[in-house]
NURO-387786 format. One record per residue (C-alpha): residue in one letter; x, y, z. Coordinates in Angstrom, 2 decimals. Last residue first. Layout:
# residues N
R type      px      py      pz
R    a       X       Y       Z
...
END
This chain:
# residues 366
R type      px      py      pz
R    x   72.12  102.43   86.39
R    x   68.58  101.42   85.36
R    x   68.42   97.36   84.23
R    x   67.55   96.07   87.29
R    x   67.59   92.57   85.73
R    x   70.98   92.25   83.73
R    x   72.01   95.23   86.25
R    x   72.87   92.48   89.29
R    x   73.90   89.97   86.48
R    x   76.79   92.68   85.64
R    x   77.59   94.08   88.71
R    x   77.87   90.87   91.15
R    x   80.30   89.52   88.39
R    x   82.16   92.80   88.43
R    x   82.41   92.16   92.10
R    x   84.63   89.42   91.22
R    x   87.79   92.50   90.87
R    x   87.98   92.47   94.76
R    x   88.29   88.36   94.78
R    x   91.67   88.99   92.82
R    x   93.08   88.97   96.33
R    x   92.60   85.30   97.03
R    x   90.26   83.63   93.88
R    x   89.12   80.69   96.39
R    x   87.75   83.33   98.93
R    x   86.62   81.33  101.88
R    x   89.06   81.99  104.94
R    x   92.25   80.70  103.86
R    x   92.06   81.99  100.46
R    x   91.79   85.44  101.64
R    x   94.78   85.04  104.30
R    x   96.46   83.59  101.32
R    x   96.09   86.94   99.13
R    x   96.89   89.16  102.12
R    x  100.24   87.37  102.63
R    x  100.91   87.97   99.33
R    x   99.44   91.42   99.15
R    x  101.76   92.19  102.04
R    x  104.63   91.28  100.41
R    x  103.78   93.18   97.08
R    x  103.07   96.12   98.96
R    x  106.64   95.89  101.13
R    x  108.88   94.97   97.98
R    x  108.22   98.76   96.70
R    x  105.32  100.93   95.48
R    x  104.82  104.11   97.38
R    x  105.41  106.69   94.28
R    x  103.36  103.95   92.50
R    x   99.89  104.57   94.51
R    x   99.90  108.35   93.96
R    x  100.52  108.33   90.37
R    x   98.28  105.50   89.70
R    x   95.78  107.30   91.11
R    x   96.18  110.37   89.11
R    x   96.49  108.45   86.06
R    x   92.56  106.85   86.94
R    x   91.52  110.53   87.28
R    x   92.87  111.10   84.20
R    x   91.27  109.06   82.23
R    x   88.18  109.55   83.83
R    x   88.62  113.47   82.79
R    x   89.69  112.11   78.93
R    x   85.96  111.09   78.48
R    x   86.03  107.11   78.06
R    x   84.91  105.81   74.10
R    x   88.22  105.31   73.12
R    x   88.95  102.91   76.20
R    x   85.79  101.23   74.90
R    x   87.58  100.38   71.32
R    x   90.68   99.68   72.97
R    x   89.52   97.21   75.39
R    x   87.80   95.34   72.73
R    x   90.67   95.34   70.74
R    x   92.42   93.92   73.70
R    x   90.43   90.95   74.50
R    x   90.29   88.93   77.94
R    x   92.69   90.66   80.41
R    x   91.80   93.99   78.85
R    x   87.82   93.39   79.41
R    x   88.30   92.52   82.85
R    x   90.60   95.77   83.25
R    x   87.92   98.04   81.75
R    x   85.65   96.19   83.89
R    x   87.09   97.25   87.22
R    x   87.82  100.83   86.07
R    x   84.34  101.32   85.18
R    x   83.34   99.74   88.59
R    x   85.84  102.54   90.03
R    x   84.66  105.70   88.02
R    x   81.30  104.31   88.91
R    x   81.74  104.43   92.38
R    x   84.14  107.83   92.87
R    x   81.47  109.35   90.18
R    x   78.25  108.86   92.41
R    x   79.61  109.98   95.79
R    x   80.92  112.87   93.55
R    x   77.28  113.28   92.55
R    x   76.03  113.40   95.70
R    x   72.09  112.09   95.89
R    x   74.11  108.84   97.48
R    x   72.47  105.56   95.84
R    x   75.45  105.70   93.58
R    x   77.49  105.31   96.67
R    x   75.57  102.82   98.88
R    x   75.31  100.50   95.36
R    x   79.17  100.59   95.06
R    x   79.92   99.69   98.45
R    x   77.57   96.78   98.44
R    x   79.57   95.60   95.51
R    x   82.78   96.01   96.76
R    x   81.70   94.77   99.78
R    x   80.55   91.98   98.17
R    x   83.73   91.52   96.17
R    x   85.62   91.43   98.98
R    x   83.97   88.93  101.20
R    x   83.17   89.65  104.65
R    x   79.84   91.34  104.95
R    x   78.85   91.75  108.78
R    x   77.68   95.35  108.54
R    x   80.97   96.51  109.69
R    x   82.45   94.98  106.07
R    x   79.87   97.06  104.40
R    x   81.14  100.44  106.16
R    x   84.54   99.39  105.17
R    x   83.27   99.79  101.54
R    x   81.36  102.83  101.90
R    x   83.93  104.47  103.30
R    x   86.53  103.26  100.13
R    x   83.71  104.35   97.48
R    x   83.78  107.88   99.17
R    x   87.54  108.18   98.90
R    x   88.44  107.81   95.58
R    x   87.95  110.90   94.26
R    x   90.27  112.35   97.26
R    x   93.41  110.57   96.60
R    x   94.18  107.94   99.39
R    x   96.17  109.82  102.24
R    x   93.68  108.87  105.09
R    x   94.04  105.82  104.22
R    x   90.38  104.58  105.93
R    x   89.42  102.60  108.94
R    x   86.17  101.70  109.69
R    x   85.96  100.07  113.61
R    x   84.88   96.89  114.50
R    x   86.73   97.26  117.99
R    x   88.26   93.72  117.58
R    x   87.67   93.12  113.82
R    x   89.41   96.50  112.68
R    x   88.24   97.17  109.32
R    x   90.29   97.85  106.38
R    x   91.64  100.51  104.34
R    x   93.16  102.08  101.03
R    x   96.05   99.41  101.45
R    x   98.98   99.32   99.20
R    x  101.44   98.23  102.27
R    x  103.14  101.04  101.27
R    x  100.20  102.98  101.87
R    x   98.89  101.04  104.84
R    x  102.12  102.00  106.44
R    x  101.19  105.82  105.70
R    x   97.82  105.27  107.00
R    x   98.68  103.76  110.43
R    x   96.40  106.23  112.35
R    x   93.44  105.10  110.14
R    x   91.04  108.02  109.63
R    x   88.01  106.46  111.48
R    x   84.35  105.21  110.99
R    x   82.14  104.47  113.65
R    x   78.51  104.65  113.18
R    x   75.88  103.40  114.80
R    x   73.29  102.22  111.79
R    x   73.59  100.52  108.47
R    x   70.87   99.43  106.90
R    x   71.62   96.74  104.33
R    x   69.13   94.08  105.56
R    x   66.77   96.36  104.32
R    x   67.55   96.20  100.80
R    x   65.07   99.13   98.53
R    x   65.23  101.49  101.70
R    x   67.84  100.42  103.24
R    x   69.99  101.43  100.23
R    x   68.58  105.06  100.52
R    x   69.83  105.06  104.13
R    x   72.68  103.26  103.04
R    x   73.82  106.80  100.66
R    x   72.99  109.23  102.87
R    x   75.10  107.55  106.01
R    x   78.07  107.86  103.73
R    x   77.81  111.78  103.91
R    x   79.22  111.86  107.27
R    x   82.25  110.49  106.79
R    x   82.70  112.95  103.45
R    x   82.14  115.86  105.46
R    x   85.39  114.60  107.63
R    x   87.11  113.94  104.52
R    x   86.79  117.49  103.76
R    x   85.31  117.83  100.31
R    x   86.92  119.43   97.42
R    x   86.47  116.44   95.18
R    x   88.49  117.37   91.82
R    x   87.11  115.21   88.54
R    x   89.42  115.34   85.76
R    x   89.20  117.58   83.14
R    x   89.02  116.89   79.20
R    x   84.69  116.50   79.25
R    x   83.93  119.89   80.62
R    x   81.52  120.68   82.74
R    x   83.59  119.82   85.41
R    x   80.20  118.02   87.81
R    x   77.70  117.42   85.24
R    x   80.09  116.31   82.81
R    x   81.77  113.59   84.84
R    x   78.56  112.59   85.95
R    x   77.29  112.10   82.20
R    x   81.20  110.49   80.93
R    x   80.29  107.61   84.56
R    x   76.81  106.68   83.11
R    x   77.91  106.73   79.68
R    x   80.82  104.53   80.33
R    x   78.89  102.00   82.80
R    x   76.41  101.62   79.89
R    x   79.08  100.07   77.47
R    x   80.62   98.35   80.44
R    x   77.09   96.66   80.93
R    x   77.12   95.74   77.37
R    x   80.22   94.29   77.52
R    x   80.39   92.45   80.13
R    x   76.82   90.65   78.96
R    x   78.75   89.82   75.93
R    x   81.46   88.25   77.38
R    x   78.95   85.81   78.94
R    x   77.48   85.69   82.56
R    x   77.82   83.54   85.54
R    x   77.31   83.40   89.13
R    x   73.03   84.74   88.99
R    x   72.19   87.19   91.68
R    x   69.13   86.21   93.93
R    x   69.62   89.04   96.55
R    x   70.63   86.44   99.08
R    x   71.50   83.99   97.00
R    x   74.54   85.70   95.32
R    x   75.19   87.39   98.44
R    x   76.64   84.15   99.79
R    x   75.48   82.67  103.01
R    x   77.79   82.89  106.49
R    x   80.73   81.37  106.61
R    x   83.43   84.57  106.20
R    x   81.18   85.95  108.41
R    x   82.39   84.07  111.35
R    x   85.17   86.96  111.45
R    x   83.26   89.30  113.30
R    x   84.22   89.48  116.98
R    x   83.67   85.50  117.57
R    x   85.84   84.80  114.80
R    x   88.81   87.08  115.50
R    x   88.72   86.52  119.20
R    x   89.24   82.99  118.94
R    x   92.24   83.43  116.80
R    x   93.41   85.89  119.21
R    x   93.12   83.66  121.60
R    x   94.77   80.49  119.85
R    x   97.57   83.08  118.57
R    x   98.46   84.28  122.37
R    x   98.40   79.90  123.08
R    x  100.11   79.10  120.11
R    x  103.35   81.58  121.37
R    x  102.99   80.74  124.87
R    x  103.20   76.74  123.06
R    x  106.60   78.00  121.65
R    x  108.44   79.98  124.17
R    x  107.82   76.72  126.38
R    x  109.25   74.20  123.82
R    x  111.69   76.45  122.76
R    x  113.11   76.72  126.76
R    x  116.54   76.26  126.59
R    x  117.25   77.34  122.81
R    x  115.00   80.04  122.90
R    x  116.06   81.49  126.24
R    x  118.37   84.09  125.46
R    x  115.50   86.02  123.18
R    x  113.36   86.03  125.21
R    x  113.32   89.32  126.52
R    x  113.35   90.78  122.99
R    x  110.18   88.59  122.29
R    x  108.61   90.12  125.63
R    x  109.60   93.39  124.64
R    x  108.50   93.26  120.67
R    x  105.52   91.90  121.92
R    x  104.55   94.57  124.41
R    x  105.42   97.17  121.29
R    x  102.92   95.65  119.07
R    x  100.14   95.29  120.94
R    x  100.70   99.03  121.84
R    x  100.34   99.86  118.59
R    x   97.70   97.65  117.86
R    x   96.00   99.27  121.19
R    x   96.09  102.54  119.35
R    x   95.00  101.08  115.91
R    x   91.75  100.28  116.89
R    x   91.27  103.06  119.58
R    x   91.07  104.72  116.04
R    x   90.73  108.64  117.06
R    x   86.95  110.40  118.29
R    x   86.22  107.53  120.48
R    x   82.32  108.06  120.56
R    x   82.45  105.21  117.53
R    x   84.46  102.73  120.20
R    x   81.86  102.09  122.52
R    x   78.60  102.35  120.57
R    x   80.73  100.43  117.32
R    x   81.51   97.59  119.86
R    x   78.46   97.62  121.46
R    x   76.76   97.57  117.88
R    x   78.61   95.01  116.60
R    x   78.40   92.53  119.42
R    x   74.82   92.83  118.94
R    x   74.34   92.34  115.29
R    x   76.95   89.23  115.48
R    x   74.74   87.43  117.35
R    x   71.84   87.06  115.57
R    x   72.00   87.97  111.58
R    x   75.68   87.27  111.34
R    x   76.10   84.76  113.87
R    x   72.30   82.26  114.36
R    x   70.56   82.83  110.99
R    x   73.68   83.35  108.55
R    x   75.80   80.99  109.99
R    x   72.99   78.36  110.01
R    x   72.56   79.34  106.54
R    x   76.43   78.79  105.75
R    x   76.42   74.95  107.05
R    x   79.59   72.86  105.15
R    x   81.91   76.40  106.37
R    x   80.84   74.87  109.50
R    x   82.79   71.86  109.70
R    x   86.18   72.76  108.49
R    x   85.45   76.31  110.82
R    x   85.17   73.69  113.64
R    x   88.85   71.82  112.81
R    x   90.45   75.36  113.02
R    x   88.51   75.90  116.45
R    x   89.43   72.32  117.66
R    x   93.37   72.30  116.63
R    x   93.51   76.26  118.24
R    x   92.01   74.65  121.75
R    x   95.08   72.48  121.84
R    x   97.20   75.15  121.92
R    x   95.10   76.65  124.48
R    x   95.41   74.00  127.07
R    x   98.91   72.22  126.51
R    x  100.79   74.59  129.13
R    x   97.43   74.04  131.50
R    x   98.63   70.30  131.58
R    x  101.91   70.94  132.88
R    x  100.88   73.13  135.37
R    x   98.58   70.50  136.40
R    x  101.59   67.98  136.58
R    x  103.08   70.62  138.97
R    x  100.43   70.69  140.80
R    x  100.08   67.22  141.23
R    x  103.67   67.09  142.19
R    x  103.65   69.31  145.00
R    x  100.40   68.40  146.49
R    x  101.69   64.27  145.97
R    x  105.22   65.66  147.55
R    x  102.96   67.33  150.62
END
């Protein structure tokens, strides 16, 4: 009997240690892997990963809220209770608060990979479309020069008048929809691009993600697409289409940004059309300002006065929420980034410009 007792209580012991010790070996796995992205790319995000995401998006896409953000909420709450409950017995038991608190993380961590987030290793898009890295200043600017154009021309078409800014009277429910237009054509040209089973959401938490400075993410356990519902209108068919390319098993910023782009000026819509280019433009405008000013200037001149105001209109919105709370979160977004395989952090969204340029360098037609 004291052998039974003891044993099991040295097993107890033992189990304590389990998933805390499990966390070491995943983090020290991803080390290894990130060495071996094409074995990513054959056996998780072109094997695996296309299953789980299509239960999950079967499942959850008939949900018609975010069941996403429901059981975050809830998430939330329980912890808040059992940390509130615990609070008396930190300085007893720290040793025991703190491995349940490694062993919750070492799940979730576990969860986060297998779900989706073994992405972040799988090839770059660089060599899978056969995208040169670099380009001169030069290149920027004549692709900005053509971006311009492009994005006056739509502007036109659609206000017929050069001095007012684009006004997308769509529901945002219509919009949803829409997106599927737009990767269809994709497909058709990229096949690995085709998107299918949706599940795209209004985030419930868009007001947080507001101040946060958010316009949306995806949820990586129920790989749903969740978008601020509050984001100003022009802008919100380039964020769907960007979520949509992080379902698709596209982790990286800039890609999505990029893939985004292409489902949206692939869209027969021209306000599909306009809320990508309007953003690329904005992109390189701000490349271009970081590196010469004249230069910026002289194509800032060049910009109907309708763009212009589209892009005042967003800053409007998005600095009547600006406080401490966005520029924490982008902090802590910025080394999650760098932590899973984007070097530049948060300043990986703007990289899609590289994407953009040598993309067009050899498919010239914007």
């Amino acid at each position: 009997m004291i052998y039974k007792y003891f044993y099991g209580k040295f097993n107890t012991v033992k189990r304590k240690y389990i998933l805390p010790i499990f966390l070491v070996v995943q983090i020290l796995f991803l080390k290894i892997i990130a060495f071996f992205p094409e074995v990513v790319e054959r056996l998780y995000s072109n094997g695996l990963y296309v299953l789980i995401s299509k239960i999950s998006r079967t499942v959850f896409g008939k949900i018609p809220f975010s069941a996403g953000d429901v059981s975050y909420g809830i998430l939330i709450v329980y912890l808040l209770v059992r940390i509130w409950k615990a609070r008396k017995t930190w300085r007893i038991e720290w040793k025991n608060n703190l491995l349940s608190v490694f062993s919750f993380i070492s799940v979730a961590y576990f969860l986060f990979h297998l779900l989706w987030a073994f992405n972040y290793y799988r090839e770059p898009l660089f060599e899978k479309m056969s995208i040169k890295r670099d380009y001169s200043e030069e290149d920027l600017y004549a692709f900005t020069e053509k971006l311009i154009f492009k994005t006056n021309e739509i502007q036109y078409q659609i206000t017929k008048n050069k001095n007012l800014k684009v006004t997308n009277s769509y529901s945002q429910d219509s919009i949803f929809k829409m997106t599927q237009n737009g990767y269809d054509a994709l497909a058709i040209q990229y096949p690995f691009f085709e998107y299918n089973t949706p599940s795209r959401k209004k985030s419930l938490f868009s007001l947080p993600l507001t101040y946060m400075g958010f316009g949306g993410y995806l949820n990586p356990f129920t790989n749903e697409a969740q978008v601020n519902y509050k984001l100003p209108m022009v802008g919100f068919p380039n964020v769907i289409c960007h979520e949509m390319a992080h379902q698709m098993g596209f982790a990286s910023e800039s890609e999505c940004n990029f893939i985004g782009f292409l489902a949206c000026v692939k869209n027969d819509d021209l306000y599909f059309q306009y809320s990508a280019y309007s953003n690329a433009l904005r992109y390189c405008m701000k490349n271009i300002g970081m590196k010469n000013e004249a230069k910026f200037n002289y194509f800032k001149a060049k910009i109907n006065p309708g763009i212009l105001e589209n892009y005042k209109e967003s800053e409007e919105f998005w600095k009547q929420y600006d406080t401490f709370i966005d520029k924490g979160f982008h902090a802590f977004y910025d080394q999650f980034l760098k932590m899973n395989q984007q070097q530049d952090g948060i300043e990986s969204y703007s990289k899609f410009v590289d994407l953009l340029v040598n993309y067009y360098s050899k498919n010239s037609e914007l």
